[in-house]
C-alpha positions in Angstrom: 104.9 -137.1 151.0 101.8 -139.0 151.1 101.2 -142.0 148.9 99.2 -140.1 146.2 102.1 -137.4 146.1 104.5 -140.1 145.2 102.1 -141.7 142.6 101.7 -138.3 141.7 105.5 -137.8 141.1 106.2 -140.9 139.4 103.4 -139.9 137.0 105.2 -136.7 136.4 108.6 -138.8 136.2 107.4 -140.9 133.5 106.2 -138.2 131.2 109.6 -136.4 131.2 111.4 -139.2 131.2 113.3 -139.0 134.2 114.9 -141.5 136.4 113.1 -142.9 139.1 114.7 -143.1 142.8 114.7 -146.6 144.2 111.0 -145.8 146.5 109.3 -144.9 143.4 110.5 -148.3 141.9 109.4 -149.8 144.3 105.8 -148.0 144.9 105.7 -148.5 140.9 105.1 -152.2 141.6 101.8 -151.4 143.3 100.4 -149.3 140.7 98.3 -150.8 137.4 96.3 -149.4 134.4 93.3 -149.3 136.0 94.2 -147.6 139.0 95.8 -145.2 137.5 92.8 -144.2 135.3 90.2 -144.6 138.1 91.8 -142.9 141.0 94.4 -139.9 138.8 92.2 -139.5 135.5 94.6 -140.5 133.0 93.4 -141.7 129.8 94.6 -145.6 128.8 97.2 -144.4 126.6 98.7 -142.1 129.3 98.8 -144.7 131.9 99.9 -147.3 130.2 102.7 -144.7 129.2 103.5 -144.6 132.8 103.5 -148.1 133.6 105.5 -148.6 130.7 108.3 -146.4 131.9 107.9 -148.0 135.3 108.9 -151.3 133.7 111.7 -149.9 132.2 112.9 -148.3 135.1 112.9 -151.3 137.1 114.7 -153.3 134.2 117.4 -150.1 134.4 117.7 -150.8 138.2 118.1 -153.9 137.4 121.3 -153.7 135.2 122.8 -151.5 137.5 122.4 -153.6 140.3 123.9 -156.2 138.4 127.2 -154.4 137.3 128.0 -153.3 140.6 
């Protein structure tokens, strides 16, 4: 998939709620609020939604990581 499929995904992700696969974690760290309005149309509210779930996604990964 191309870059703005995966964006596209995690965008998708984050309004269901689903867990993010350790690529879109990591492509998450490149995204912002702006970006995310100007190049995929979301409103402010919906992308800081979806950086929002990024961050906790991460902090998820995270605790896992650290258990194992």
């Amino acid at each position: 998939m191309a870059k703005k499929d995966d964006v596209i995904l995690i965008i998708s992700k984050s309004f269901s709620k689903q867990r993010f696969t350790n690529k879109e974690i990591g492509l998450c760290k490149d995204l912002s609020i702006s970006k995310l309005i100007i190049d995929h149309g979301l409103t402010d509210v919906q992308a800081s939604n979806v950086i929002s779930w990024c961050c906790m996604q991460q902090r998820f990964f995270n605790l896992e990581e650290e258990e194992s």
